[in-house]
N, C-alpha and C positions, 0 to 999 in steps of 0.2 A: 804933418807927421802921421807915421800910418797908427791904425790902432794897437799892433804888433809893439813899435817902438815906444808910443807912449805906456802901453802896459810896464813894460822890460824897464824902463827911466826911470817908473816909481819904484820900482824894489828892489832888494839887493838880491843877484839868481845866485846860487851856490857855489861855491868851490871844490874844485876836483882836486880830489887827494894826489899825495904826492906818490902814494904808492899806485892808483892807478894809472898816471903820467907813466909810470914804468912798462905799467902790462902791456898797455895799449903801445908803449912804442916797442913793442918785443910782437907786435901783429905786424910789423912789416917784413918780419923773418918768416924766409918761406919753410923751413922745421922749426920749430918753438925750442928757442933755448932755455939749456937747463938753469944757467947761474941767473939772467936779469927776471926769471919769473920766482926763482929758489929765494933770493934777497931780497925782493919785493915780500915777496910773503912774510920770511921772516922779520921783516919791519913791523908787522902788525898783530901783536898778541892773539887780539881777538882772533883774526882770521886764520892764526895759525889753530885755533881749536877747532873752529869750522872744519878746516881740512884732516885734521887730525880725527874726529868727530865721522867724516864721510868715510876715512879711510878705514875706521875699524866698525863701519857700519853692516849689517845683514849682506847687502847688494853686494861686497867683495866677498864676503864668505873665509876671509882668512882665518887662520889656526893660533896665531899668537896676539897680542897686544902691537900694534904699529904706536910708536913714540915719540917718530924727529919728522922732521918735512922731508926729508930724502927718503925716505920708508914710503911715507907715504906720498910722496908723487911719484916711487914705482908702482907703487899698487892702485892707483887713482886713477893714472896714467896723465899727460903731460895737457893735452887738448882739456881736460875735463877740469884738470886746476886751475889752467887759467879764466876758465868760462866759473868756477864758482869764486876765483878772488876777483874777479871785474865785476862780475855780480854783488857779491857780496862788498865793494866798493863806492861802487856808484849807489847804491841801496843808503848805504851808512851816509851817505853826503844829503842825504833828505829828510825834510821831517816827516815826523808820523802826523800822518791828518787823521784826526777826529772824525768818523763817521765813515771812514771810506777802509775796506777789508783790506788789510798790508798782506795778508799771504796771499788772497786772491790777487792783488795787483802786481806781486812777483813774480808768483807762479806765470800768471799773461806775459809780464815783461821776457819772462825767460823762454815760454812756449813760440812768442815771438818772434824773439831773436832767433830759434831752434829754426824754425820754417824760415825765417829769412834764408837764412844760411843753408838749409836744406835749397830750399828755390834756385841762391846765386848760383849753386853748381849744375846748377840745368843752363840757367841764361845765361852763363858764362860772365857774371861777376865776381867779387873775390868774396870769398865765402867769409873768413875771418871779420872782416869790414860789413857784411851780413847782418854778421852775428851780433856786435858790438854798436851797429845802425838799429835792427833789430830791437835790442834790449833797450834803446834808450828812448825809444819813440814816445812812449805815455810818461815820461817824465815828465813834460810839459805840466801834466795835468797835476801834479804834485804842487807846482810854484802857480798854479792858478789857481787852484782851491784853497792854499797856504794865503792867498793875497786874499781871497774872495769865498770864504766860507759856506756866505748863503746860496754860493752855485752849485753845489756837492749836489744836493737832490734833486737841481734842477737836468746836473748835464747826467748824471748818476738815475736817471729814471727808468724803470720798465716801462713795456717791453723794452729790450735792449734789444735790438736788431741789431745786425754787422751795418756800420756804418754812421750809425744813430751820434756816438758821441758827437765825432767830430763834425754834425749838422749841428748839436745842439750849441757846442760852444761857437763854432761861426756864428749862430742865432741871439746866443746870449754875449759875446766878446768881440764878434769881428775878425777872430781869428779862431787857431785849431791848436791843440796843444803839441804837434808835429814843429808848428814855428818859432813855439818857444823853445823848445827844445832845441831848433835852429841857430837861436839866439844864443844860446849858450853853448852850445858849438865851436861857436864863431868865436866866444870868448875864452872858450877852453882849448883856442886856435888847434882847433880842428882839421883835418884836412877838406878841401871845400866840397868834393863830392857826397862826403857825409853833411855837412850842413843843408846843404842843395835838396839832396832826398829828403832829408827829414820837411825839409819846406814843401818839398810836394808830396810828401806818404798820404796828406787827407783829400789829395785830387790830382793822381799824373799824369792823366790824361791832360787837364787842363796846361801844362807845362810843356813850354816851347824852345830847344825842341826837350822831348821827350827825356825825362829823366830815367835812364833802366834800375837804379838802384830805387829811388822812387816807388818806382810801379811794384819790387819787390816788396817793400816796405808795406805797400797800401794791400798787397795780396796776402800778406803772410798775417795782418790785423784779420784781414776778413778768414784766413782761416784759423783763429784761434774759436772765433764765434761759430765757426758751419763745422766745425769738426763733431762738434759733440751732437748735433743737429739729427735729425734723420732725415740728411738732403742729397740724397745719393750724385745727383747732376749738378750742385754746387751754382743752382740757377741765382744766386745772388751775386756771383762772380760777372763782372763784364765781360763779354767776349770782348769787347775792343781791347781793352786792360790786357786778354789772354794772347790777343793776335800781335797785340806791340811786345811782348816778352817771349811770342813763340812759344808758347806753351799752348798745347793741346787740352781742350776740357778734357774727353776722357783719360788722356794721359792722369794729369789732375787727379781727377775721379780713382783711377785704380793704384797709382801709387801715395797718394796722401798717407804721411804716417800719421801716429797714435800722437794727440798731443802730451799725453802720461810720457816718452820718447825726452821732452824736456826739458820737461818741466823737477829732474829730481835736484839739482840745484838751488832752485827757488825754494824747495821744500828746509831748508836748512838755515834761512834765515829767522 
């Protein structure tokens, strides 16, 4: 049995809401319908104030009070609702761990998924599926620190280099929080490209053949970390990584947006 499966046997991994089963099957529409993201929402109090909350926030700038979800997913706009009720979804299905910053670790999930999704529309994958691959990749690390408390500082150590975690937890587990997250995937019958990636985001190179959502995944981690850096050449990025997804370093280098670009979603939980 691998160390993956025995970990996952011992605990029970989460349950995905029923309202996010909805969103996520409203990503296989290629315009975002109005009514199965509208009725989702509205099934969840909570998230209707979140929305409500972004909608009559500074960054729209409007002149009256917005009050119903139709208000304000014209003023939201439709891409950005859905991206904060699957956020704020899958967020809500986790516990809060002790010791580890919950707005830092959303803000990354969400900056993440941002550059995933920014990336898939260069290499010609589907952006949506990015996005929502993206967000969910360090969830792992949630249901491994929830199991295993006293790994928090170990995998959670400075320096934090781009890359560090998912060495430390191979070192300490045997595996990467990308697999867990695999794992629950699978179980959240997932579609398998998304699982697949998530199993190779902490090495896709290593994966035969070649995972391109993968190598997405594993690029858009490394640039939540070099963004803020002052690493103008982005020399922690592999060129192998860059030549299997076809992307140009300086390309890279000069279009890289702001991870602030984001991350204002995660800000709201």
């Amino acid at each position: 049995m691998s160390a993956v499966s025995a970990f996952t046997q011992s605990i029970s991994l989460p349950t995905m809401p029923e309202v996010a089963h909805e969103l996520i099957q409203s990503l296989k529409e290629e315009d975002v319908p109005v009514n199965p993201v509208r009725n989702a929402i509205a099934k969840d109090p909570a998230l209707t104030v979140k929305l409500l909350r972004l909608a009559n926030s500074a960054r729209y700038g409007v002149s009256r009070e917005i009050s119903s979800i139709d208000d304000a997913m014209m003023v939201v706009g439709m891409s950005q609702v859905r991206t904060l009720a699957l956020s704020s979804c899958l967020s809500d299905a986790f516990p809060v761990v002790e010791g580890l910053n919950s707005q830092a670790f959303w803000q990354e999930s969400q900056t993440c998924a941002g550059y995933a999704q920014w990336l898939a529309t260069r290499v010609g994958s589907d952006p949506q599926q990015a996005w929502l691959t993206g967000f969910m990749v360090r969830l792992g690390e949630l249901v491994i620190v929830d199991k295993a408390p006293e790994a928090l500082p170990k995998i959670e150590c400075t320096p934090h280099f781009p890359g560090a975690r998912w060495q430390r937890e191979t070192a300490y587990f045997g595996f990467t929080e990308g697999q867990i997250t695999a794992e629950m995937a699978r179980q959240w019958n997932f579609p398998a490209v998304i699982s697949e990636a998530l199993e190779a985001s902490a090495d896709p190179l290593e994966q035969r053949p070649f995972c391109r959502l993968g190598g997405v995944l594993h690029l858009a981690e490394l640039m939540c970390l070099l963004e803020s850096e002052d690493n103008p050449e982005l020399k922690e990025v592999p060129q192998e990584l860059l030549t299997a997804l076809h992307i140009e370093r300086q390309w890279l280098c000069d279009q890289l947006p702001r991870a602030r670009e984001f991350a204002n979603a995660a800000m709201l939980h």
